[in-house]
C-alpha positions as CSV (number, residue, x, y, z in Angstrom):
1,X,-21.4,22.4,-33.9
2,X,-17.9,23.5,-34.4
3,X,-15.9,21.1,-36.2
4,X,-13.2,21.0,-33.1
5,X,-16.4,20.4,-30.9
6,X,-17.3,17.0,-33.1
7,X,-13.7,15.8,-32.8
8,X,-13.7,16.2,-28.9
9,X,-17.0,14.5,-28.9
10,X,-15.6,12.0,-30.8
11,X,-12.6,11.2,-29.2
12,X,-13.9,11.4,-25.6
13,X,-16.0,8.3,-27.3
14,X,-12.7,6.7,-28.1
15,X,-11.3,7.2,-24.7
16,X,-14.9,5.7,-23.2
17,X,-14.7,2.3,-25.1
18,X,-10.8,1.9,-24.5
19,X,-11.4,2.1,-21.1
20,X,-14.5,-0.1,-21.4
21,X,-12.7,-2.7,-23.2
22,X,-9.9,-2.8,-21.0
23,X,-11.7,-3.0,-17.7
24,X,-14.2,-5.7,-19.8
25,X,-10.9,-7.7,-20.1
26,X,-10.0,-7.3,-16.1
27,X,-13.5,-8.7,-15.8
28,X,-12.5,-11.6,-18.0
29,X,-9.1,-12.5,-16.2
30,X,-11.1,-12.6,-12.8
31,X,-13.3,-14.8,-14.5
32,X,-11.0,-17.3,-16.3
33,X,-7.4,-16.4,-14.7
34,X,-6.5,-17.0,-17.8
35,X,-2.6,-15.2,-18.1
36,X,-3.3,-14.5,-22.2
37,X,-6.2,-12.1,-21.6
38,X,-4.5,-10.5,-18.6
39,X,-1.4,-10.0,-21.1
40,X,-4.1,-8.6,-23.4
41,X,-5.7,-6.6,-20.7
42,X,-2.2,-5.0,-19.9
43,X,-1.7,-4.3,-23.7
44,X,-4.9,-2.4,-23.7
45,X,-3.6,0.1,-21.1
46,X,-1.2,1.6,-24.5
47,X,-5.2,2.4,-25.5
48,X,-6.0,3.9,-23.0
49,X,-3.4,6.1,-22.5
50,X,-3.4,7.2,-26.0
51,X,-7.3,8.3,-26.2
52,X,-6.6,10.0,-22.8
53,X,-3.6,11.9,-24.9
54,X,-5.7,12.6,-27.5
55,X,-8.4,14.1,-25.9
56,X,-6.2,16.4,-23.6
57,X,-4.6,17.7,-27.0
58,X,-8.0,18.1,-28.6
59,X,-8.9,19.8,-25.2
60,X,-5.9,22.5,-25.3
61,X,-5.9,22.9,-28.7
62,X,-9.3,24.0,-28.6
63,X,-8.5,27.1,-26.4
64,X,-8.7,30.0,-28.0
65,X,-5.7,32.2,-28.3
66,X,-4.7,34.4,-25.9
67,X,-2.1,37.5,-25.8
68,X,1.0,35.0,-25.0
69,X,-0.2,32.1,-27.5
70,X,-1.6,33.8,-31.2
């Protein structure tokens, strides 16, 4: 395993649990209504966002180089 293949791995795991997390959060606002989780629940979409980022980078600069893009 290429070492660009074990940091995609590795960051679609981060992107996995941030979304976990944040939707384990939702579950607990529904559950308690409580506003602090909720605020935390929001906070954890900045998470989620940035493992989604990373992975797409990881993703495209994984390609390999074409005539364009050395």
């Amino acid at each position: 395993m290429t070492k660009s293949a074990e940091n995609i791995g590795l960051q679609r795991w981060v992107a996995i649990i941030a979304i976990l997390l944040f939707l384990l959060k939702l579950a607990a606002y529904y559950l308690t209504q409580s506003v602090a989780i909720l605020t935390d629940a929001l906070e954890s979409t900045v998470n989620v966002i940035a493992g989604l980022i990373g992975l797409y980078s990881l993703l495209i600069a994984a390609k390999p180089s074409d005539i364009d893009h050395p």
